[in-house]
N, C-alpha and C positions, 0 to 999 in steps of 0.2 A: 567549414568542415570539421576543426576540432571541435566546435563547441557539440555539433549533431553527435560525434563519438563519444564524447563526455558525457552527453545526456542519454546513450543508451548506456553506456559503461553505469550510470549512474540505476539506471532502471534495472539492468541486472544484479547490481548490488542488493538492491529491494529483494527481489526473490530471493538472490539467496540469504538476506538476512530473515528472511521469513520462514525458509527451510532450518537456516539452525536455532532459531525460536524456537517454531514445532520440535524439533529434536532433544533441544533442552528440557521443553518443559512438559514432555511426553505427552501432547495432546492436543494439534494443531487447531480443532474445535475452538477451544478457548481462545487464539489467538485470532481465530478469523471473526468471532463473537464482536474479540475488542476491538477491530478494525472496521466491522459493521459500523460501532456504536461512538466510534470515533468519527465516521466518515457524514454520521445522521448529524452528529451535533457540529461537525465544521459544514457541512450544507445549509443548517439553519440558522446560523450567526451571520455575521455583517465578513465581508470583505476582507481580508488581512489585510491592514495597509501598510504597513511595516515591508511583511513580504511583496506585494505587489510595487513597494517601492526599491526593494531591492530583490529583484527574483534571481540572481546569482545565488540568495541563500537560500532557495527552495530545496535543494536536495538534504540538508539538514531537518528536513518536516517531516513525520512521520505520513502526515498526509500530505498531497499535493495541497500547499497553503493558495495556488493560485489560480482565477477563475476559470472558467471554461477550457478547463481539462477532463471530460470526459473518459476517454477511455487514451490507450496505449498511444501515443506518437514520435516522429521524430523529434519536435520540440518538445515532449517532457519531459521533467527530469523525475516522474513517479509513472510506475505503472497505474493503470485505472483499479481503484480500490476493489469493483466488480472481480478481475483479473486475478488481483490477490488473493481475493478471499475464495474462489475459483482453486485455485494452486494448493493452497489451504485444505484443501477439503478433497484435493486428488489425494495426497499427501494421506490424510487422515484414512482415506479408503484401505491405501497402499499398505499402512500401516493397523490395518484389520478393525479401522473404531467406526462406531456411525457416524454420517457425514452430518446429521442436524446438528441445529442449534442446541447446547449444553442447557442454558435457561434463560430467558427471558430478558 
């Protein structure tokens, strides 16, 4: 049971480290861009083996480093990248910017 709290305690971290990103750097667009473009290029690469040999250290990853995490669960310790960038982009409304992509 601690570990299930741990790994949401863990996944709300994410948000709100996402929230004070955007806040930072007045333009959540750009962050949800680099989350895209981080999440295409950890999709396309081989396996972390490092992380999948020790997934205790996944919540240090920016991305979910480990396989068949999909979207949000009790065993992850990342919200689903979709999710974030999702948050991102309420965020950015909220905050009166268009929700597209900044460029390319």
């Amino acid at each position: 049971a601690a570990g299930l709290v741990q790994m949401a305690i863990s996944r709300t971290r994410e948000y709100s480290a996402d929230a004070g990103g955007a806040e930072i750097c007045g333009n959540p667009i750009w962050l949800a861009s680099a989350l895209e473009k981080i999440d295409n290029a950890a999709r396309r690469g081989a396996p972390n083996e490092d992380a999948e040999a020790n997934p205790a250290t996944a919540h240090m990853f920016i991305i979910n480093p480990l396989n068949g995490q999909g979207r949000d669960s009790l065993f992850s310790t990342h919200p689903a990248t979709g999710n974030r960038i999702s948050a991102l982009r309420r965020i950015a409304q909220a905050m009166g910017q268009a929700a597209g992509r900044p460029w390319g």
